[in-house]
PDB file of the backbone (N, CA, C, O) and the ligand in Angstrom, with CONECT records:
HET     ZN  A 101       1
ATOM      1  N   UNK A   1     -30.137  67.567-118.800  1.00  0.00           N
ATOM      2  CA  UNK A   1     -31.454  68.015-118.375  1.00  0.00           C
ATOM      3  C   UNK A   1     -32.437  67.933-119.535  1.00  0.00           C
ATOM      4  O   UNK A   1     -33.571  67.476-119.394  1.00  0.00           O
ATOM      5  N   UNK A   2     -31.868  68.481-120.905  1.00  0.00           N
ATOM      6  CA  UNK A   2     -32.861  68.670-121.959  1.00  0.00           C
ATOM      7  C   UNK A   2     -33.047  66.771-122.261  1.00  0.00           C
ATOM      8  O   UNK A   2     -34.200  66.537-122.624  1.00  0.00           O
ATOM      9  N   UNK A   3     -32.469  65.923-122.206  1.00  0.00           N
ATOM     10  CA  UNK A   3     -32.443  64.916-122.527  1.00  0.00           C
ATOM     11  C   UNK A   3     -33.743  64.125-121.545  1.00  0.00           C
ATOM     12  O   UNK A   3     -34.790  63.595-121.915  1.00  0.00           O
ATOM     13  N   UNK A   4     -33.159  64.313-120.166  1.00  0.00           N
ATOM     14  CA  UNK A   4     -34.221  64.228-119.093  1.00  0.00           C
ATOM     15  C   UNK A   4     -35.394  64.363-119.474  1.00  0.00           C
ATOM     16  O   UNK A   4     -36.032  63.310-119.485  1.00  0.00           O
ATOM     17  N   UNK A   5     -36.038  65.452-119.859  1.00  0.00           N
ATOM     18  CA  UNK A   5     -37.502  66.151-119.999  1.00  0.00           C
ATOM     19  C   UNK A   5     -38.159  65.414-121.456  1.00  0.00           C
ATOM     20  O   UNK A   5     -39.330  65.061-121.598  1.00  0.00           O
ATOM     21  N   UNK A   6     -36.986  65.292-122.530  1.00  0.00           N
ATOM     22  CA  UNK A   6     -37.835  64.306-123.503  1.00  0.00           C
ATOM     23  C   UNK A   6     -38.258  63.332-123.072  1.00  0.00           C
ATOM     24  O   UNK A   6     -39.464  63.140-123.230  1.00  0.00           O
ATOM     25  N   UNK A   7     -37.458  62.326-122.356  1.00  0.00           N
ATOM     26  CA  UNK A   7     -37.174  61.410-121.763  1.00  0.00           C
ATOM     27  C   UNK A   7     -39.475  61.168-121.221  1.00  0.00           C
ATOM     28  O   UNK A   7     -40.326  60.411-121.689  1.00  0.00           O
ATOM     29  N   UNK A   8     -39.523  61.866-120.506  1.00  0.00           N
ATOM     30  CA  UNK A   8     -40.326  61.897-119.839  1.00  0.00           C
ATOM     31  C   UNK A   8     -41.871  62.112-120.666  1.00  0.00           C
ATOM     32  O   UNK A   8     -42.954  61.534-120.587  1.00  0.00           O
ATOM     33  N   UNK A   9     -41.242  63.474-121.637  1.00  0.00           N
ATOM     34  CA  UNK A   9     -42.742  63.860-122.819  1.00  0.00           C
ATOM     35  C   UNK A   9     -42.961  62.272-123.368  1.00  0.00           C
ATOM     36  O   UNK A   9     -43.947  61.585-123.636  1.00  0.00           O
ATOM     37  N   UNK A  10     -41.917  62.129-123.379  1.00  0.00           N
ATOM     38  CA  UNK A  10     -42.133  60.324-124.620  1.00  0.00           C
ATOM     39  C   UNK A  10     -43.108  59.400-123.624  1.00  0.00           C
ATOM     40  O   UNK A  10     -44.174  59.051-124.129  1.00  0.00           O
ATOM     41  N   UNK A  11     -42.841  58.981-122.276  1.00  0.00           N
ATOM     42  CA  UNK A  11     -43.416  58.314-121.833  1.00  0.00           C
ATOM     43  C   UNK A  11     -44.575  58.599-121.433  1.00  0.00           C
ATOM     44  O   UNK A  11     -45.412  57.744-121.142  1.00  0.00           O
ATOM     45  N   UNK A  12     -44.784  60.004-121.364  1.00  0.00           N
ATOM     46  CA  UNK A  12     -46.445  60.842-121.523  1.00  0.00           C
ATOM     47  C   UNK A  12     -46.917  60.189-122.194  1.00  0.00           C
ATOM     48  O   UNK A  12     -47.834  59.434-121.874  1.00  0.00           O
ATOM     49  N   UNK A  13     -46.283  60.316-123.660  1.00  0.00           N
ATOM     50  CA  UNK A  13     -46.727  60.516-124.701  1.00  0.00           C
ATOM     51  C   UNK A  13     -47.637  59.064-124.644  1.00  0.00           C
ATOM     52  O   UNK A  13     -48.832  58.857-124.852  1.00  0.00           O
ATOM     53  N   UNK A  14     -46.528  58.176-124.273  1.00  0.00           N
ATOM     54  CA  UNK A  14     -47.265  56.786-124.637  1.00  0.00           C
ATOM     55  C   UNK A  14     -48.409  56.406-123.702  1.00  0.00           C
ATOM     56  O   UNK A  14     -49.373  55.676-123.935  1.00  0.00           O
ATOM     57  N   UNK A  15     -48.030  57.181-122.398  1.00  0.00           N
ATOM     58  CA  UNK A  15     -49.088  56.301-121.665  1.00  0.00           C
ATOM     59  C   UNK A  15     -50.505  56.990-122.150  1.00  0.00           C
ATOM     60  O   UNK A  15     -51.566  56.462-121.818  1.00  0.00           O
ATOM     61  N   UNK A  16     -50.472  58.649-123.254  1.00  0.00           N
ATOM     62  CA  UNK A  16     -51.894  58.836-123.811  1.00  0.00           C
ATOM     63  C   UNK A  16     -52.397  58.000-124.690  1.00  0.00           C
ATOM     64  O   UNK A  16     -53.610  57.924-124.886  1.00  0.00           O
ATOM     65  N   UNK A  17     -51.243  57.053-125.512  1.00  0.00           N
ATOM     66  CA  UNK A  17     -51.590  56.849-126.508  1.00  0.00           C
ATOM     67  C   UNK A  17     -52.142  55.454-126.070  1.00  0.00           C
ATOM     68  O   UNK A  17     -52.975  54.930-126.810  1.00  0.00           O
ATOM     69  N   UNK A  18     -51.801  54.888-125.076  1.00  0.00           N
ATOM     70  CA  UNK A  18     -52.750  53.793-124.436  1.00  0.00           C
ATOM     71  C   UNK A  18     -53.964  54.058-124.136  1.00  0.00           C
ATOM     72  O   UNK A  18     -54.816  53.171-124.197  1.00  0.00           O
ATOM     73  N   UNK A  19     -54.322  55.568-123.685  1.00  0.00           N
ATOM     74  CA  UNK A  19     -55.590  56.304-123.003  1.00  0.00           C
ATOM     75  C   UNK A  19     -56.319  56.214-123.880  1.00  0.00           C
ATOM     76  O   UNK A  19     -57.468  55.917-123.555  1.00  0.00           O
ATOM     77  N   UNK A  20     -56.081  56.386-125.159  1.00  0.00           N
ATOM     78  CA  UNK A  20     -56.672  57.027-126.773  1.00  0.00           C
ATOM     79  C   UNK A  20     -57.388  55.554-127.066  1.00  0.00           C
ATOM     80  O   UNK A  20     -58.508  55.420-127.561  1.00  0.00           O
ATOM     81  N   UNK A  21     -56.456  54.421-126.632  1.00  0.00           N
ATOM     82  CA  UNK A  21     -56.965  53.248-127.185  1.00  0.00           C
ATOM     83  C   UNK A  21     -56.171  52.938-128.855  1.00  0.00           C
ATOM     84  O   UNK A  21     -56.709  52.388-129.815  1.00  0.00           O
ATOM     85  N   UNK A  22     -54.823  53.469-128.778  1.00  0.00           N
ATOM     86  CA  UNK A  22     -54.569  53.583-129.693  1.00  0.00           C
ATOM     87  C   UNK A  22     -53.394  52.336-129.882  1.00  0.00           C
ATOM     88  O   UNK A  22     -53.236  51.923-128.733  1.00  0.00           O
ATOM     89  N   UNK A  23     -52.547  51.588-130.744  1.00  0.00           N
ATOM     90  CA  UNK A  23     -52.531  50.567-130.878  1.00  0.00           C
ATOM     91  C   UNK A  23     -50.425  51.217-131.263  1.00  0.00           C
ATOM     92  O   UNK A  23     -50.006  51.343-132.414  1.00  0.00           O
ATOM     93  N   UNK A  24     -49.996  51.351-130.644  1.00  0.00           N
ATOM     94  CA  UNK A  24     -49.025  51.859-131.651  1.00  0.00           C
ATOM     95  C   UNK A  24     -48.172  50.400-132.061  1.00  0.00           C
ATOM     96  O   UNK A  24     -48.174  49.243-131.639  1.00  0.00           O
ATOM     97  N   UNK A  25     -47.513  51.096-133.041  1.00  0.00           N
ATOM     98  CA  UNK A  25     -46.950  49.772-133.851  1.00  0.00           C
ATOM     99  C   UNK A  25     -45.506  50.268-133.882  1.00  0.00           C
ATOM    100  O   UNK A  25     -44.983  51.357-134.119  1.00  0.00           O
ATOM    101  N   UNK A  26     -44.974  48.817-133.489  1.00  0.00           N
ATOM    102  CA  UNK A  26     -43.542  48.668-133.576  1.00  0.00           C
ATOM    103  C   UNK A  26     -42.354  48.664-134.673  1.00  0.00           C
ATOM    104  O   UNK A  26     -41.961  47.680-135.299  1.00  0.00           O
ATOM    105  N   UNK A  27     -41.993  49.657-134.740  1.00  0.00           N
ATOM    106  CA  UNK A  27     -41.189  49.036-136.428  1.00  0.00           C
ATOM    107  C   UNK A  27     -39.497  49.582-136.356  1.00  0.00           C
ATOM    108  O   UNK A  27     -39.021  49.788-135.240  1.00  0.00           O
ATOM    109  N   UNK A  28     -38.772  49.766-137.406  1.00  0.00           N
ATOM    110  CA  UNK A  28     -37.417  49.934-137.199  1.00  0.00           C
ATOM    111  C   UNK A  28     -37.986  51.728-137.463  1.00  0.00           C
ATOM    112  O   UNK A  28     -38.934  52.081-138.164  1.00  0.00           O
ATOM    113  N   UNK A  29     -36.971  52.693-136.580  1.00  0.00           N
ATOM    114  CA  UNK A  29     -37.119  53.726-137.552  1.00  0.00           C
ATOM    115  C   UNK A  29     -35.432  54.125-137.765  1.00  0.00           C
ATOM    116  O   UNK A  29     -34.472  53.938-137.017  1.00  0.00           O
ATOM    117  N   UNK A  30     -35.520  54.675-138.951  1.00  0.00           N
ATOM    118  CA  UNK A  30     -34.061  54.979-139.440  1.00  0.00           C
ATOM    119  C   UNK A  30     -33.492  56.102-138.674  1.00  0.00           C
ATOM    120  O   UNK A  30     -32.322  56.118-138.290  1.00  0.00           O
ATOM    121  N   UNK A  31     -34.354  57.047-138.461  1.00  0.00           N
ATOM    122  CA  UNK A  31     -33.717  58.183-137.756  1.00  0.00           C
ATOM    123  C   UNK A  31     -33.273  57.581-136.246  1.00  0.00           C
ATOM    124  O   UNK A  31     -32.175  57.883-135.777  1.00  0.00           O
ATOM    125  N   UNK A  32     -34.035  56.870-135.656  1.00  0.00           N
ATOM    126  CA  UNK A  32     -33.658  56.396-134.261  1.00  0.00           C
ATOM    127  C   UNK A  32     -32.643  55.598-134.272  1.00  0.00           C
ATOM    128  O   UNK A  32     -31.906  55.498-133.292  1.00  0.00           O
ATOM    129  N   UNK A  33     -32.472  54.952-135.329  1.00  0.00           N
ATOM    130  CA  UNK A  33     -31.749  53.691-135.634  1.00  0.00           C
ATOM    131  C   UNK A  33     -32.190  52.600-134.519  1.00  0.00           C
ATOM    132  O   UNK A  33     -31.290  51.866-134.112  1.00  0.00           O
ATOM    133  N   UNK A  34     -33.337  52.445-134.051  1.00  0.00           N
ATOM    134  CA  UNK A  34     -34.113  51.753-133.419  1.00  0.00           C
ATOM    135  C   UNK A  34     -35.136  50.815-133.632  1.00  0.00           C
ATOM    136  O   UNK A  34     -35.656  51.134-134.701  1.00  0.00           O
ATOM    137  N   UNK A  35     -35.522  50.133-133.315  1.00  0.00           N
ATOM    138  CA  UNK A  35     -36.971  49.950-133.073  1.00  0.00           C
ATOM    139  C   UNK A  35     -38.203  50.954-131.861  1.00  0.00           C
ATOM    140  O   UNK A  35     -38.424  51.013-130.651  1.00  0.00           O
ATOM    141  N   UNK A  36     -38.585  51.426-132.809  1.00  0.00           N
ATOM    142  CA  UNK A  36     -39.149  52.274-131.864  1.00  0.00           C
ATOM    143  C   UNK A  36     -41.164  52.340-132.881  1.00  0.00           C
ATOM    144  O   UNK A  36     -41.623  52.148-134.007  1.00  0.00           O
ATOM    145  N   UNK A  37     -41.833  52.882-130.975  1.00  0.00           N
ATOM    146  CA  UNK A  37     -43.262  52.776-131.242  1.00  0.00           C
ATOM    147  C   UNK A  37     -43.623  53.528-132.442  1.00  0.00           C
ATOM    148  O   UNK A  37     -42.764  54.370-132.705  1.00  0.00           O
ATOM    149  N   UNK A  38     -44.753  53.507-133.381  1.00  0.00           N
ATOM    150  CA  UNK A  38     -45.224  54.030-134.417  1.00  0.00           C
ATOM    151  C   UNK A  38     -46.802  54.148-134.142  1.00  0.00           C
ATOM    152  O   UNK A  38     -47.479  53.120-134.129  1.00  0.00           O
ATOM    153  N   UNK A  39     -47.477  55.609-133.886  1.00  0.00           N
ATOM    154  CA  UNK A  39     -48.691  56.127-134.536  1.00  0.00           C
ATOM    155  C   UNK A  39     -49.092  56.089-136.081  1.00  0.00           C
ATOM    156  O   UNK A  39     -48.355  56.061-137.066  1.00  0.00           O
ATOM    157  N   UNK A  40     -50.533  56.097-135.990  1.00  0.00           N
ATOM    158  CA  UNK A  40     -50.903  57.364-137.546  1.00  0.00           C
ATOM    159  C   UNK A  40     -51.006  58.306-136.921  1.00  0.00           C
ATOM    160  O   UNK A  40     -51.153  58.430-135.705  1.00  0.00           O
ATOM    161  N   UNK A  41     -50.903  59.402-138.098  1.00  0.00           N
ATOM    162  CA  UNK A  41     -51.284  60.484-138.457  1.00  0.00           C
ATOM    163  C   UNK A  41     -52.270  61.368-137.599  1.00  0.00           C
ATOM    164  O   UNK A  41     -52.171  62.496-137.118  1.00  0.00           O
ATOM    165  N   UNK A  42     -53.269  60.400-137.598  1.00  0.00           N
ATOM    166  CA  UNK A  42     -54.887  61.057-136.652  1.00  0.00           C
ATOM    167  C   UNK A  42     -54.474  61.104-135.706  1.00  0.00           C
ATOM    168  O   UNK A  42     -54.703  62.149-135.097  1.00  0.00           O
ATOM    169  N   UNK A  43     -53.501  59.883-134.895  1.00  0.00           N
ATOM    170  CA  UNK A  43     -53.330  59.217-133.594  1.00  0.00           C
ATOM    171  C   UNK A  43     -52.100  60.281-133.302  1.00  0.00           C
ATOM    172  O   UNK A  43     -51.885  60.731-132.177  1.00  0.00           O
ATOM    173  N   UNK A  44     -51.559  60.517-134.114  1.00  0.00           N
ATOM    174  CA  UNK A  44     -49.956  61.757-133.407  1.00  0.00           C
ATOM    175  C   UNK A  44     -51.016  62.919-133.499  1.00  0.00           C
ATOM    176  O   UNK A  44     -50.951  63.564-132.453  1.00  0.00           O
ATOM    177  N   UNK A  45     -51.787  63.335-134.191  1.00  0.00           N
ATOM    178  CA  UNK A  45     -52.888  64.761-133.875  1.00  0.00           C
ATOM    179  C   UNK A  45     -53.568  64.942-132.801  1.00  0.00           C
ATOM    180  O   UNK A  45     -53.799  66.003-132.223  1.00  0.00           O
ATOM    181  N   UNK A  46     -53.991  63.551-132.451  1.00  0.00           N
ATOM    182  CA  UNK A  46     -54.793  63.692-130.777  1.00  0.00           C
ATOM    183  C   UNK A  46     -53.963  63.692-129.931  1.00  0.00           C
ATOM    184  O   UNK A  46     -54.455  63.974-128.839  1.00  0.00           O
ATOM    185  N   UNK A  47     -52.223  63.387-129.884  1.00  0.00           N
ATOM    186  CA  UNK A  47     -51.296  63.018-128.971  1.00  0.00           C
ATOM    187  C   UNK A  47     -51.156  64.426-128.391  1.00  0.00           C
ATOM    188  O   UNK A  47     -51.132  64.817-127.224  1.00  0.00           O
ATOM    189  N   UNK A  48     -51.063  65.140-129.692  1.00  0.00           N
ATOM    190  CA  UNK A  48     -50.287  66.370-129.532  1.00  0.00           C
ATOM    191  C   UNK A  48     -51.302  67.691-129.725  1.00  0.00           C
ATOM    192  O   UNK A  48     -51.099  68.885-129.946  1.00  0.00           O
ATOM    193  N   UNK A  49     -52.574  66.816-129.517  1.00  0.00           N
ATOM    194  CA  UNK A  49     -53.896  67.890-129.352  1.00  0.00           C
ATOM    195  C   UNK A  49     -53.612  69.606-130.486  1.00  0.00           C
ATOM    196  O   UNK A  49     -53.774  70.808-130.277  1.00  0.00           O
ATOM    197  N   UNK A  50     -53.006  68.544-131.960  1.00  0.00           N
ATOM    198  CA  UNK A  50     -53.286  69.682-132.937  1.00  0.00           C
ATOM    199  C   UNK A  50     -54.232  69.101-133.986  1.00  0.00           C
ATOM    200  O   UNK A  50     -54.712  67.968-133.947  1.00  0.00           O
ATOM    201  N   UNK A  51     -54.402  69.862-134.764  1.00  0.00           N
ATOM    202  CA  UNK A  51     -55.414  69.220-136.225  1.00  0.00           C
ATOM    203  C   UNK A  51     -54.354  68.284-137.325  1.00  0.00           C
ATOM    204  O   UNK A  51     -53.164  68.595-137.279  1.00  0.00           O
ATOM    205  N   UNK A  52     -54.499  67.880-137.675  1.00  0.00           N
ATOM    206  CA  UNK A  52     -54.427  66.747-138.836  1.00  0.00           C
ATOM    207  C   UNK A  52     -53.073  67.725-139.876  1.00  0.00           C
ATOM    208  O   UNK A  52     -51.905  67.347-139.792  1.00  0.00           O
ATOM    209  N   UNK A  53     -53.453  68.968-140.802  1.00  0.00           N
ATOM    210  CA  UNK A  53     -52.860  69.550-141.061  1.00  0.00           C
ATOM    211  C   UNK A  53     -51.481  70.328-140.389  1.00  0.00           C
ATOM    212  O   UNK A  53     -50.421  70.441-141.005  1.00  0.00           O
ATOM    213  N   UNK A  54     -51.721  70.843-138.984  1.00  0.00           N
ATOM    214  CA  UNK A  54     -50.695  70.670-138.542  1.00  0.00           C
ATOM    215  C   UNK A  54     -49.683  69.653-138.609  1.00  0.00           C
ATOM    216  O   UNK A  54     -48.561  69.771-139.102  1.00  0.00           O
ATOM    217  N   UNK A  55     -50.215  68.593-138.036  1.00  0.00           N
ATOM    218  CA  UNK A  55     -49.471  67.017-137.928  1.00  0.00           C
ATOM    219  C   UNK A  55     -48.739  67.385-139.818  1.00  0.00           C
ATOM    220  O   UNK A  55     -47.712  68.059-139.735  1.00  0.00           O
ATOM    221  N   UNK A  56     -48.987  67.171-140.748  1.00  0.00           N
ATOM    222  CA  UNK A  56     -48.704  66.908-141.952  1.00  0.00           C
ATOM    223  C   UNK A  56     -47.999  68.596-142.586  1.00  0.00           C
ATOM    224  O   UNK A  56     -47.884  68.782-143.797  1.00  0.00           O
ATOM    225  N   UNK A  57     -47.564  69.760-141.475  1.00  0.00           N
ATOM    226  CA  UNK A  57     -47.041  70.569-141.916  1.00  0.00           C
ATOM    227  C   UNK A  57     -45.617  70.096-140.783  1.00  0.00           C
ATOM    228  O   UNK A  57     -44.816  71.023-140.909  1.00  0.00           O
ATOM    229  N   UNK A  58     -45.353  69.628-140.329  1.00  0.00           N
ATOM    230  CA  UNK A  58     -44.467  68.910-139.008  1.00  0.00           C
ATOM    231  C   UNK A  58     -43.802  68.061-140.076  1.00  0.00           C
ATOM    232  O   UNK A  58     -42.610  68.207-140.346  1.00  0.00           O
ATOM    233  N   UNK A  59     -44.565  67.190-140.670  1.00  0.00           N
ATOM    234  CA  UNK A  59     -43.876  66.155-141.418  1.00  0.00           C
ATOM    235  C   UNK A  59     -43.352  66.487-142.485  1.00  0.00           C
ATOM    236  O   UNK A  59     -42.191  66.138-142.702  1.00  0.00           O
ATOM    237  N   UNK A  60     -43.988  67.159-143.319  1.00  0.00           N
ATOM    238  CA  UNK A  60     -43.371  68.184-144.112  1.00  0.00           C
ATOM    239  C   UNK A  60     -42.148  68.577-144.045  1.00  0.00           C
ATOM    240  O   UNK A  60     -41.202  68.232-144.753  1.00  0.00           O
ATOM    241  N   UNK A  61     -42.185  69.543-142.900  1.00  0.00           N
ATOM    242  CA  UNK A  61     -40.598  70.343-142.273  1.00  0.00           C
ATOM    243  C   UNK A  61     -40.052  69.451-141.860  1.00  0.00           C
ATOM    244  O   UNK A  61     -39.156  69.899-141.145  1.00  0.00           O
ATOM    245  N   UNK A  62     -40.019  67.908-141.865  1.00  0.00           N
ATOM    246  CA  UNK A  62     -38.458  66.813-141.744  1.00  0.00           C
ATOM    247  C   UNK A  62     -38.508  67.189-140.320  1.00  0.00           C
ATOM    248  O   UNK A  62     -37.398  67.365-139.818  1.00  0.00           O
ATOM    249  N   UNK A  63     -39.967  67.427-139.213  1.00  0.00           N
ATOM    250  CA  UNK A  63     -39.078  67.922-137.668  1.00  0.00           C
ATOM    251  C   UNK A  63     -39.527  65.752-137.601  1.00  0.00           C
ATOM    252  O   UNK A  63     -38.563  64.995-137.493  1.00  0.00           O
ATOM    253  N   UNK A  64     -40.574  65.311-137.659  1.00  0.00           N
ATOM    254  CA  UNK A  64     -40.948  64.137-137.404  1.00  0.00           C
ATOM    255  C   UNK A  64     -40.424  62.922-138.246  1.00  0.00           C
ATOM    256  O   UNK A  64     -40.224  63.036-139.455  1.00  0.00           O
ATOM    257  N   UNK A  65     -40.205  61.729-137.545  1.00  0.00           N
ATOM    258  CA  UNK A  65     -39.645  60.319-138.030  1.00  0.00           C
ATOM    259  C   UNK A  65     -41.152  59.938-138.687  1.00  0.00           C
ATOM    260  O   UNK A  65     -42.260  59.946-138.149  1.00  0.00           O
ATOM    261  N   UNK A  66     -40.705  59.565-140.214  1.00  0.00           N
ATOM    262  CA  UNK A  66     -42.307  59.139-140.674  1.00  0.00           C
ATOM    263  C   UNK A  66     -41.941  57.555-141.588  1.00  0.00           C
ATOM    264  O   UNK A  66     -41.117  57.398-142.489  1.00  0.00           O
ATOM    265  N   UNK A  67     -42.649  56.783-141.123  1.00  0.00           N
ATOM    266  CA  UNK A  67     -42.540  56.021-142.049  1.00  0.00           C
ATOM    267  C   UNK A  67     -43.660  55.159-142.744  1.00  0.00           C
ATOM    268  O   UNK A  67     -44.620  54.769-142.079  1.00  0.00           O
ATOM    269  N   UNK A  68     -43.555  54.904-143.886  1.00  0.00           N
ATOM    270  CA  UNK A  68     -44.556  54.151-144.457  1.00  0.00           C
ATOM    271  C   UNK A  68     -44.770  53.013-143.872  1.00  0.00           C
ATOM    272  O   UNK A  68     -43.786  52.280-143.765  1.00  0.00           O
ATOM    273  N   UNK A  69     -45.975  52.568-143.374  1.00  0.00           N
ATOM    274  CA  UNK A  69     -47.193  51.628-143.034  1.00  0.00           C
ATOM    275  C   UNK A  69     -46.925  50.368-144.390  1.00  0.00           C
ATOM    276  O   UNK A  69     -45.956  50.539-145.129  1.00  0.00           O
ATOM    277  N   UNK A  70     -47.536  49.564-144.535  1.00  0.00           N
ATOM    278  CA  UNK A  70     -48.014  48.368-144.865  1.00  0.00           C
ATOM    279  C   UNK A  70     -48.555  48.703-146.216  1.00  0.00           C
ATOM    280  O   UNK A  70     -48.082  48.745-147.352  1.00  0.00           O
ATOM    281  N   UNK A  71     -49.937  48.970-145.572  1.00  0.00           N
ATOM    282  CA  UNK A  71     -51.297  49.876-146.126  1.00  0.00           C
ATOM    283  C   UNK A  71     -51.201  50.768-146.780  1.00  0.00           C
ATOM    284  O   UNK A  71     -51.986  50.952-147.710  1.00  0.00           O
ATOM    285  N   UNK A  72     -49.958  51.812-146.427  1.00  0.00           N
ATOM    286  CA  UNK A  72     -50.003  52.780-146.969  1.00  0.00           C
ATOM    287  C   UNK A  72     -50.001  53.952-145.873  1.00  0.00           C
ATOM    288  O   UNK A  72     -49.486  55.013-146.226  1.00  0.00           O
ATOM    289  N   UNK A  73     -50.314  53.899-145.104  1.00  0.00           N
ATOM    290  CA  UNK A  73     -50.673  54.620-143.890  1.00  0.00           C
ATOM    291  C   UNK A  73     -49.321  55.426-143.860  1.00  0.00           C
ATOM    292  O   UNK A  73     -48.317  54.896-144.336  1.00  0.00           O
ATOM    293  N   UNK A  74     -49.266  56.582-143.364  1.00  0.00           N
ATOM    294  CA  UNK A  74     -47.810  57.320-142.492  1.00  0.00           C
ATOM    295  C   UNK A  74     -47.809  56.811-141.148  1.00  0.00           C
ATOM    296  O   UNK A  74     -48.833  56.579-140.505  1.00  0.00           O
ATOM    297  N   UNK A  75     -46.796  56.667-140.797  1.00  0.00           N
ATOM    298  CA  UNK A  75     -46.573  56.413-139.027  1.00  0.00           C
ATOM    299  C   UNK A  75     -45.737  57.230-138.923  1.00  0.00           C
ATOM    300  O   UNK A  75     -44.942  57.556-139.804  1.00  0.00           O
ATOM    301  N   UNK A  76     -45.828  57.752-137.604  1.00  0.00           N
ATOM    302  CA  UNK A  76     -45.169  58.791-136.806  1.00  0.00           C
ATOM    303  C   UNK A  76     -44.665  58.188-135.434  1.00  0.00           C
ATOM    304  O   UNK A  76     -45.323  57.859-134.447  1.00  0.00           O
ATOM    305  N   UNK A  77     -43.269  58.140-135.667  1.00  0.00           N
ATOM    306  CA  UNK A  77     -42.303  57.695-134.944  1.00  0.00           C
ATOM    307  C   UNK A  77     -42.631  58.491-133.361  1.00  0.00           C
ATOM    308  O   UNK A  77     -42.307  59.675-133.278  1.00  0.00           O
ATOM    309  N   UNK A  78     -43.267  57.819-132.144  1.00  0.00           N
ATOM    310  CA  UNK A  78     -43.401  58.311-130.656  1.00  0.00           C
ATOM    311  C   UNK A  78     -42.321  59.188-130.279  1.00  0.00           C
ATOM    312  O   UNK A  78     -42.660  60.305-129.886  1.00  0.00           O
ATOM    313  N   UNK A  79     -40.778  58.847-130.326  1.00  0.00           N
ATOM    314  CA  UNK A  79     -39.632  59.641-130.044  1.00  0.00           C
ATOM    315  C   UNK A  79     -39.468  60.947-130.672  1.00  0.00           C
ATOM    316  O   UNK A  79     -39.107  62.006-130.159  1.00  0.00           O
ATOM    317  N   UNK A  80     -39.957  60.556-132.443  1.00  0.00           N
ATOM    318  CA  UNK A  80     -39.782  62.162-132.799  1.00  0.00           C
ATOM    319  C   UNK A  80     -40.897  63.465-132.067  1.00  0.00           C
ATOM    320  O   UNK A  80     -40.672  64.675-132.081  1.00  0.00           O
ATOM    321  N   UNK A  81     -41.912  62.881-131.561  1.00  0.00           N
ATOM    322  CA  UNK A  81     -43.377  63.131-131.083  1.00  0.00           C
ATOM    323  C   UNK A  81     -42.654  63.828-129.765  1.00  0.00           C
ATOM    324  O   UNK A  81     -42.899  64.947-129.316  1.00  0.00           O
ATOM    325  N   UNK A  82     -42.029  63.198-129.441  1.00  0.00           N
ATOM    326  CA  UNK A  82     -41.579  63.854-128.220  1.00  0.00           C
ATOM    327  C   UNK A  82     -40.990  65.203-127.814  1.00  0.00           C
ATOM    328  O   UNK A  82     -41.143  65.905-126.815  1.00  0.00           O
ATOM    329  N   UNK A  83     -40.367  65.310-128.772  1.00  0.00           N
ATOM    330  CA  UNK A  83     -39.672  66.326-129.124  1.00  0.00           C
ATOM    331  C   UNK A  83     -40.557  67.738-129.493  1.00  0.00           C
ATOM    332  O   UNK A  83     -40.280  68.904-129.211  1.00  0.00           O
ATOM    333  N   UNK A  84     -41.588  67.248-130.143  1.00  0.00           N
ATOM    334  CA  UNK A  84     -42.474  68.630-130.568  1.00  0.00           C
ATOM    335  C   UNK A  84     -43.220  69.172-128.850  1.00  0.00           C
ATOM    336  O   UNK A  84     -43.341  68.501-127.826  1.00  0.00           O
ATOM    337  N   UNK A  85     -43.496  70.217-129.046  1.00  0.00           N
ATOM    338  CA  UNK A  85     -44.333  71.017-128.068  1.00  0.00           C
ATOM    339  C   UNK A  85     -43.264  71.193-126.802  1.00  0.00           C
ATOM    340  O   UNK A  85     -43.601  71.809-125.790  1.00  0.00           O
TER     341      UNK A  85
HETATM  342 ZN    ZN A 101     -37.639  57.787-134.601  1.00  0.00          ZN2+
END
């Protein structure tokens, strides 16, 4: 059941992050051992309708998959996203 209901926040998740106009990016993440979608930072804050600092006290506490960008950027792994709230 608990598996079920992530299951579902995740695909929320994404179809906001299409709403947002937001671009997510594909990459490996280690925790998933996947390929799985990738936000920024700003873009997991509007997902999850908290402030910026929140988002970066989440990442902090190891609850979110983060990985370094290109650029430099953090990305925030959609699956770990799921899981919060
Ligand atoms: Zn992940």
């Amino acid at each position: 059941m608990g598996k079920r209901r992530t299951r579902i926040l995740i695909e929320t998740k994404e179809i906001l992050v299409a709403h947002k106009g937001a671009k997510p990016i594909v990459t490996w993440c280690r925790e998933c051992q996947a390929e799985t979608k990738k936000v920024t930072v700003l873009q997991a804050a509007l997902l999850c309708q908290v402030d910026q600092s929140s988002m970066q006290a989440w990442i902090q506490g190891g609850q979110l998959h983060v990985s370094q960008a290109a650029e430099g950027d953090l990305l925030i792994c959609l699956a770990s996203l799921g899981y919060q709230r």
